[in-house]
N, C-alpha and C positions, 0 to 999 in steps of 0.2 A: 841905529839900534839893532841887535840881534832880534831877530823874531824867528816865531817857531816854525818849522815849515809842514803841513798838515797834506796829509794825504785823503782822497776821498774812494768809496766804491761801495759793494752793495756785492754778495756772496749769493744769489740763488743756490748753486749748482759745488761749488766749488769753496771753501776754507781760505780767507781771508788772504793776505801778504801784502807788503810793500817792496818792491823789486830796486838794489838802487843798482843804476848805469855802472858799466866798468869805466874809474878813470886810471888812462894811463901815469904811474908812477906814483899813486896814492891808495888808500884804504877808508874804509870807516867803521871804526871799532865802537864797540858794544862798550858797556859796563864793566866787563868781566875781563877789558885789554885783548877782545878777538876780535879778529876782522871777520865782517859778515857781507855778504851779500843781497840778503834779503832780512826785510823784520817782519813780525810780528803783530798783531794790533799792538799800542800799548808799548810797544818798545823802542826804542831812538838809538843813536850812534853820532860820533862825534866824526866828524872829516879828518883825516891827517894826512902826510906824504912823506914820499921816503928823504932822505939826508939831501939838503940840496934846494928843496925843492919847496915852494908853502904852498897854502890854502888859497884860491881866490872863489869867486863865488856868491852864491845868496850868504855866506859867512856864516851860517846859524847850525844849532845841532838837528839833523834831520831825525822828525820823532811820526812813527808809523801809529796816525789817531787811533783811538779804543772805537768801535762800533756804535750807534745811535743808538742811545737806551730807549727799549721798550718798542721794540720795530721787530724784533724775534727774529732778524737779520733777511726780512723780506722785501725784496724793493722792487714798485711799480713807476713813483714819481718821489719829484725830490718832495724834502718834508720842510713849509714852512714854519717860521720861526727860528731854524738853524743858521747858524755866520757861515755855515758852509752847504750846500749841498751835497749829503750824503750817495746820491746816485749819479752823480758825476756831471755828466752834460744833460741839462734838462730832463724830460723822462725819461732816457735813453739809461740801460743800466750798463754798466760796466761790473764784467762778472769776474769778482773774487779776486784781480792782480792788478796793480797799480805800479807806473813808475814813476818815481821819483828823480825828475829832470826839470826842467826849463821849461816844458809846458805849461802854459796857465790855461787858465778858463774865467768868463765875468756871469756876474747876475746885475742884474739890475742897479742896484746900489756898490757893488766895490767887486774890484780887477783881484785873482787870487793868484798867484804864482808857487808851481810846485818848487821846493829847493835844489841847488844844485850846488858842485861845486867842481875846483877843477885844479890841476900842480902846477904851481908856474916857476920860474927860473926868479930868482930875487933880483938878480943882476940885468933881466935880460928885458923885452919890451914892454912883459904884461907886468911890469913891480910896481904899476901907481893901484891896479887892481887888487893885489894882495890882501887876504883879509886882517886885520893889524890884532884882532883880538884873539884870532887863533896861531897866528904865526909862533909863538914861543910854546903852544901846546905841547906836553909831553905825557905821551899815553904809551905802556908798556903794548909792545907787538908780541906776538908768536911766531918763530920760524916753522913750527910742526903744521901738519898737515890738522884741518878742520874737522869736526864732528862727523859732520856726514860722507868727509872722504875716507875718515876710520871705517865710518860701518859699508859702506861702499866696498873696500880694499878687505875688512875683515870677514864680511858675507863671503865674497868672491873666495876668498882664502878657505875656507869652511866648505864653501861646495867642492872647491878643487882636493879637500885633505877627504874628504867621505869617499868620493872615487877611488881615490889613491889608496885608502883603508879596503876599497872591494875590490880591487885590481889584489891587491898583496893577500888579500883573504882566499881570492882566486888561487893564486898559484900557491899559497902554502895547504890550502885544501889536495891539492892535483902533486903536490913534491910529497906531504909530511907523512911517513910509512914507519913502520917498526917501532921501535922506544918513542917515535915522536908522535906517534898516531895514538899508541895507550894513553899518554899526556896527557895531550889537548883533546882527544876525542872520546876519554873515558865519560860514561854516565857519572853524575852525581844528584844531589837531592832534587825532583821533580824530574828527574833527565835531561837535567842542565849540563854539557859540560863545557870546560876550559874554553875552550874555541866559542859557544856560543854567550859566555860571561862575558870574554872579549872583544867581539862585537857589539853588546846591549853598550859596554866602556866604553867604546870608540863614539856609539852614537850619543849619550847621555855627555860625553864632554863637548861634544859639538853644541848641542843644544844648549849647556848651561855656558859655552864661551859667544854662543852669537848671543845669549841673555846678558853677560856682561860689555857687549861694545854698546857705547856712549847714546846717550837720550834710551830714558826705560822704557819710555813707549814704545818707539821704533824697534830697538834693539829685541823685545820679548814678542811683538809682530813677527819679525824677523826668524826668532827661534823656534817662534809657533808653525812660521810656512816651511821652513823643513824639515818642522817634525812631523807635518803632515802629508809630506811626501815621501817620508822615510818608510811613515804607517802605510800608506798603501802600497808603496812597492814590495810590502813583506806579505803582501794579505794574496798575489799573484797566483795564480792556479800552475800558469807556464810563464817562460820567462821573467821571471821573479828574481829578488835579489838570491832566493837560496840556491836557485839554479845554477849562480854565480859561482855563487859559494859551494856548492855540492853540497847541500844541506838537506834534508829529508823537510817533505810539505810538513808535516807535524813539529820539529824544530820551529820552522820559521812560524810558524800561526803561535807560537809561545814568544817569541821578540814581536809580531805584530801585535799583540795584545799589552806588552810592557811598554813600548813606544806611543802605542796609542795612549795610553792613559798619561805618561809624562805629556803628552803633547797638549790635552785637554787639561792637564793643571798648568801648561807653561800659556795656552789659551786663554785661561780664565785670571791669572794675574796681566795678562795681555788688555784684557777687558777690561779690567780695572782702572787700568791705565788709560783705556781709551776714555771712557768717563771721566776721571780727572782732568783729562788732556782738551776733550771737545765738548763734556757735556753734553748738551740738547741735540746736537749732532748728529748725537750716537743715532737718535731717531728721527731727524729730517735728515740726512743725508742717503741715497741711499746704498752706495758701497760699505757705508759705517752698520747700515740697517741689516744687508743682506747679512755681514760679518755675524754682529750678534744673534740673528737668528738661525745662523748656521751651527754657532756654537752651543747653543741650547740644543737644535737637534741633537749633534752627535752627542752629547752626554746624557738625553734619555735615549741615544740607540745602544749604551750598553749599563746602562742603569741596572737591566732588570738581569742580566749577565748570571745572578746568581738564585734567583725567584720564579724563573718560568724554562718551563721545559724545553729542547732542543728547535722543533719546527717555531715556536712560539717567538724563541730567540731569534732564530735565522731572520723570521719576516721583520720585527721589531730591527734590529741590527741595519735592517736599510735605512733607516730615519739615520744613521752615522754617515752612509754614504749621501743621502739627499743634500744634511746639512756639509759635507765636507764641500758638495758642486757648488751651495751656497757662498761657503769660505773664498773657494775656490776665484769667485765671479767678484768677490771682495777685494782676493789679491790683485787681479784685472785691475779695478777700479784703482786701487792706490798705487800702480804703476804707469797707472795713464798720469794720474796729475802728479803723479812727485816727478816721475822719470828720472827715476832716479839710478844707479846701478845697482845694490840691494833692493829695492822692489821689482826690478824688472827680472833680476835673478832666481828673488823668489817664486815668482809668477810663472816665469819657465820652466824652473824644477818642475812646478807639482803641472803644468801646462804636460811636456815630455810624461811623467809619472801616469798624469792622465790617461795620454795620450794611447800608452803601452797596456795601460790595464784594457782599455775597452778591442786594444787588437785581439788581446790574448781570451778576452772575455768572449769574444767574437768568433776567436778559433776553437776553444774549447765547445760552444753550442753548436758548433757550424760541424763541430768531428763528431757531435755523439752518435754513438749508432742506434739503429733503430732494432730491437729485439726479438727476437722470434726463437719463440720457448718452444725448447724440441721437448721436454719432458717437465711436470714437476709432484712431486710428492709431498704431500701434507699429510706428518706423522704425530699421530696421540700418543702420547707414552706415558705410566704412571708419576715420570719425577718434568714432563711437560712436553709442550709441542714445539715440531722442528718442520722448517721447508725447506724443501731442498730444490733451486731450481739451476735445470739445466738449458741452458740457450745459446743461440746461432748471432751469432754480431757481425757481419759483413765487413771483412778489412781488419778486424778489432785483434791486438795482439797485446799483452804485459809481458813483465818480468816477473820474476818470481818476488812474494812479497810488497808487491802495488795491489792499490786500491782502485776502486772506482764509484761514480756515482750514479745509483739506480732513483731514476725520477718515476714515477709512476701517475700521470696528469688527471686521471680520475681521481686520484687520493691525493692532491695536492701538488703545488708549483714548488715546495721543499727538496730538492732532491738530499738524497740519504745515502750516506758513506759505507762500502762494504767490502770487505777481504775480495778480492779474483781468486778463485781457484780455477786448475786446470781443467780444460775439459776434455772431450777424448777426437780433437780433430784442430785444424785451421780453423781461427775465426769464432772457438767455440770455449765460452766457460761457465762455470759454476759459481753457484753463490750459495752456501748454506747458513741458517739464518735460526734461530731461536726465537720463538716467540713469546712476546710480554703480552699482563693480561690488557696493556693499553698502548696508546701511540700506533704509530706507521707498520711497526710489525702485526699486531692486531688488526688493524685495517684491510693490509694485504692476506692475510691468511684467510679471513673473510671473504676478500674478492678472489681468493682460489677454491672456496671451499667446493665449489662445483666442477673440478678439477680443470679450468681454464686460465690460463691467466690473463689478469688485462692487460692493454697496451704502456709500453714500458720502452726506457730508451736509459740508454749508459752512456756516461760521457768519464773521460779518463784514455787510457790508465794515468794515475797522479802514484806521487812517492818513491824517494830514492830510498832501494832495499838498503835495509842494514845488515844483510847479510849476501858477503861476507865481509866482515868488519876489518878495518884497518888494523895492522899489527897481532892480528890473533889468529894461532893455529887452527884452534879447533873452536866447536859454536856445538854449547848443548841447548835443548831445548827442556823448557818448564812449562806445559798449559793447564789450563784450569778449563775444560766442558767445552763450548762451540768457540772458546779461545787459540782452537787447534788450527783454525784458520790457516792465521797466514806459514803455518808450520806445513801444511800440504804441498805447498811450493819451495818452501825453502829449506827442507830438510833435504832438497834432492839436490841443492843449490852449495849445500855447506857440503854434502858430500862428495858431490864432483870438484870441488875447489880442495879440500884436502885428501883427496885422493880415499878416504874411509868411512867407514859408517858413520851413522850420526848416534848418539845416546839422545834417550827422549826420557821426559815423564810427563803423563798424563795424569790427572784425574780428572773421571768427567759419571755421569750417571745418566747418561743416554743410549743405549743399546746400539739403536739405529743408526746415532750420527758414527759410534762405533765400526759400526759396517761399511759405512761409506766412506770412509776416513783409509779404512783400513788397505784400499786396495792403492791408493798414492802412498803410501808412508812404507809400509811392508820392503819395497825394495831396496830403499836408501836409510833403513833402522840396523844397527847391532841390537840384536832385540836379548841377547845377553847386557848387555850394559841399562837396557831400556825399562821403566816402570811404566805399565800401561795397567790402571785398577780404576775399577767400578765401586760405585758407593751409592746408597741410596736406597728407599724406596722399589720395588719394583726389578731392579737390577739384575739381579739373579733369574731371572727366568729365564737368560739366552744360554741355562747350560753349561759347560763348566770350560769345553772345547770351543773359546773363543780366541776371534781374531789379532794378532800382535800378543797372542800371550796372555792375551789382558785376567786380569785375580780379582777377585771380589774381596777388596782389603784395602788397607791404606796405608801407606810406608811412607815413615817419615823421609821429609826431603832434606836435611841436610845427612843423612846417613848414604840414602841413594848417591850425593852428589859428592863424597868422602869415596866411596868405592870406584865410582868415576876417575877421581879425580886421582886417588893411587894406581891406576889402571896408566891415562895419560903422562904421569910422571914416568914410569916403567919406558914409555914411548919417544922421552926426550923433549915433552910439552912443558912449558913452562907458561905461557900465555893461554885463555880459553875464554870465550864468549860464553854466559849465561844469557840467553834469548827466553825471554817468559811474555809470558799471554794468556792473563786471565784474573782473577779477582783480587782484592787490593790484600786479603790475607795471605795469599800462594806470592805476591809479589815480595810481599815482605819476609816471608820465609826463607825464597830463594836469595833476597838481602843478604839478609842473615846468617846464612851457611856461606856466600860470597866472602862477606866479612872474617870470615873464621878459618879464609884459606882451606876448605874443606880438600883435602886428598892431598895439600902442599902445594900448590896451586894459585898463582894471580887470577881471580875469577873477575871479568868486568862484566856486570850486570846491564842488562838492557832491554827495557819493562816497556811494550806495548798497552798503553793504556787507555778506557772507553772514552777520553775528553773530547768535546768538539770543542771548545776553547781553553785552554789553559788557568788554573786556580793557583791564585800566589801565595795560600796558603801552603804551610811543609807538611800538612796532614794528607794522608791516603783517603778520606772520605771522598767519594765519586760526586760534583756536584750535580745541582738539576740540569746543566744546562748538556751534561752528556748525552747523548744517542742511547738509543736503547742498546742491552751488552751484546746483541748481535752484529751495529754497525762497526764499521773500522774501529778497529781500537788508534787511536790518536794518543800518540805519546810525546 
């Protein structure tokens, strides 16, 4: 008679299988006409062989048993009452893999014998052994390659095509100039452009094609570990993917933020999966355990993204990185026991990923300098207060238009993003700074008010200028108040690159930062072409004979940037940077007259903006989670 052939074992540690032997010139296929290698609790396979050749053997269909109900898959000793012991050889447990061969085992009352089977020649010595009932078996084969060698071959494929996407984004960064630089490198809605749409495309098809190779569980596991490593390598201070790419730190924290989020919804239908797939698992296991608790972290570390203020966010936001190392120690675990070539791939992306954040994280604290404030001024003014400090950085050097981060340990382990301005030596810069009546700026102005400052330490410089922009002659500038920033440095930057002055327009109602503004900007302004006006409260008191020209009035900005911009056509300009910095109604303005071809002119616009993370809404409202309007503007 055929009988069934039953396998035993006991999972502490490890997810169940029954392993069946390689035999030479045969298969044993499932239900579904595949040949498998290993089963499942619950599931069985028929013997068959190739053309030629039949079945001998225990003759039966090998069926991989269902687990002992009501044992919650815990095993110490075998359980009587069972025709079989479930934990193998007496108490002894066998953890989680079983093969299905010629081994037996006895108890007491009856011999078990695990099944086997083997191809024999019809014609040749072993044909009295043959099995008679399966010899005429005909079960439909596959010539294609198996489930897991898809996703194996398609992972692999997937990591190898993202390289290949940043090798080619590399060089077309570092080749594309002129007509090809306006392109792909023009701003659009949020400061999104062509080139960075193109990327978010590259990565969003990777992830939703490792979601479609074969088994949903694996397959959206799979899409989850490298979108999680996609996200961190974008979130790098130095050597980052935008580095790569020649992309500005503020670009890429706006694709770190979209990847991240796909990532934690391709995460949580992952999860879902998981639960269907292992149930109770999910929470005795604990590679299953660490997984789900990781994932819960990172989606309250950006929950509150749009509800709590910048320093509030930054510390909240590490519960993403905690639960990511949780993830992380997840992938581990499912690479040890699958060993498989997609888990092991995924495991070393975000391992390498890892690996690079904590150098770079390592170099950027290990570079910061240590501070030492040669001067600083805290000034009252009717329309508000302004500080201005000047300090010595040993070693410390930017470019024109980079940031950097002033940490300040008595007022917190937050450090706070802030324009560099020039200072007047090696080693040496400024930072001016507006203060709000709360937050990090209020705090500091406090602990200067006795005209000392506290101990302070700057790490940077971060940021690739955007000025001077690819394919554009000339670069005007738009600021709105202490958004003159990063215009201190880079108006001297646009004018040495095109050989002329720069055109500016300011509006701002500060006297003082006026003053101090005035003595970097003056020699790289056409102050004929330049609107410099005061408004406000208070404003007028410095007089009428002020610095840059500046008028107590207010002139409209698409008329200023029409007369501009008739001036540069006269010159043979057909291309021109709009650089603006400052409130979200001065940004739209400058839009606005951009749009309208103001003087006859392609104006491409490009709006430094106060975000420390990126809003995916299309509205100009500034969310909570920005800096106060002194820090970096983050565009």
């Amino acid at each position: 008679p055929h009988l069934r052939v039953r396998a035993a074992w006991c999972w502490p540690n490890d997810p169940p299988k029954c392993v069946i032997p390689t035999v030479t010139g045969g298969s044993c296929i499932n239900a579904t006409g595949v040949a498998v290698t290993e089963l499942q609790p619950g599931e069985n396979c028929t013997p068959t062989c190739d053309a030629g050749l039949n079945v001998t053997g225990s003759c039966s269909t090998l069926l991989c048993p269902p687990s002992v109900p009501g044992t919650n898959n815990l095993c110490t000793a075998d359980q009587g009452g069972l025709w079989w012991p479930y934990c193998g050889y007496g108490p002894a447990c066998v953890r989680g893999v079983f093969t299905l061969d010629a081994t037996g085992y006895s108890t007491s009352t009856q011999t078990y014998t695990f099944g086997h089977y083997s191809c024999a020649d019809p014609n040749g010595p072993d044909a009295a052994s043959i099995c008679g009932g399966l010899v005429d078996l005909v079960i439909p084969t596959t010539d294609g390659p198996t489930d897991a060698e898809i996703l194996d071959s398609g992972t692999i494929g997937l990591v190898a095509a993202l390289f290949f996407v940043a090798l080619m984004g590399m060089l077309f960064s570092l080749c594309c100039t002129g007509s090809c630089a306006r392109l792909w490198f023009k701003p659009g809605p949020k400061q999104w452009t062509p080139a960075n749409v193109m990327g978010i495309l590259a990565v969003i098809i990777a992830v939703v094609a490792a979601c479609c190779l074969p088994n949903s569980y694996k397959s959206t596991g799979i899409a989850a570990g490298l979108g999680t490593a996609l996200t961190l390598v974008w979130s790098f201070f130095k050597l980052g993917a935008h580095d790569v790419l020649q992309m500005t730190r503020e670009a890429a924290w706006r694709i770190h933020a979209v990847i991240g989020m796909l990532t934690l919804v391709v995460g949580i239908v992952h999860g879902v999966f998981a639960f269907i797939q292992v149930e109770r698992q999910v929470f005795t296991e604990w590679h299953f355990l660490l997984g789900f608790i990781g994932l819960i972290l990172m989606i309250f570390g950006v929950l509150p993204a749009h509800l709590v203020h910048y320093d509030k966010f930054k510390l909240i936001h590490f519960m993403s990185f905690w639960g990511y190392l949780l993830c992380f120690i997840h992938m581990i675990g499912h690479a040890v026991y699958l060993q498989s070539v997609a888990a092991i791939a995924v495991a070393g992306a975000n391992g390498l990923a890892l690996l690079l954040f904590f150098v770079q994280k390592i170099w950027v604290k290990a570079t910061a300098g240590k501070v030492e404030t040669k001067s600083l001024e805290l000034v009252d003014e009717t329309g508000g207060q302004h500080l201005f400090l000047n300090m010595h950085v040993p070693n410390f050097s930017f470019k024109a238009g980079q940031w950097g981060h002033l940490t300040v340990p008595s007022l917190g382990s937050v450090p706070h993003p802030f324009t560099l301005v020039p200072g007047d030596g090696d080693s040496n810069v400024r930072i001016f700074m507006k203060i709000n009546r709360s937050g990090f700026t209020a705090k500091l102005a406090k602990a200067c008010a006795g005209g000392t400052a506290p101990p302070m330490k700057l790490e940077g410089p971060h940021g690739l200028p955007c000025v001077p922009a690819k394919g554009m002659q000339r670069t005007v500038f738009v600021f709105g108040g202490v958004g003159i920033t990063p215009g201190l440095s880079l108006a001297k930057a646009a004018s040495d690159i095109s050989g002329r002055k720069v055109a500016l327009y300011w509006s701002l109602r500060s006297l003082e930062l006026l003053k101090r503004a005035a003595p970097l900007l003056e020699p790289h302004l056409e102050l004929s072409q330049s609107c410099v006006q005061l408004n406000g409260s208070g404003t007028q008191e410095g007089g009428t004979d002020l610095p840059l020209q500046a008028k107590y009035d207010l002139k409209d900005l698409y008329q200023w940037l029409d007369n501009v911009g008739q001036v540069y056509v006269k010159e043979g300009v057909s291309n021109a940077m709009v650089f603006v910095c400052g409130p979200p109604g001065l940004a739209d303005a400058a839009k606005a007259a951009a749009k309208k071809s103001a003087g006859g002119i392609h104006w491409h616009v490009h709006v430094e903006e106060f975000l420390f993370l990126p809003s995916l809404s299309l509205g100009s409202k500034r969310p909570p989670t920005a800096p106060t309007p002194v820090d970096k503007p983050m565009a």
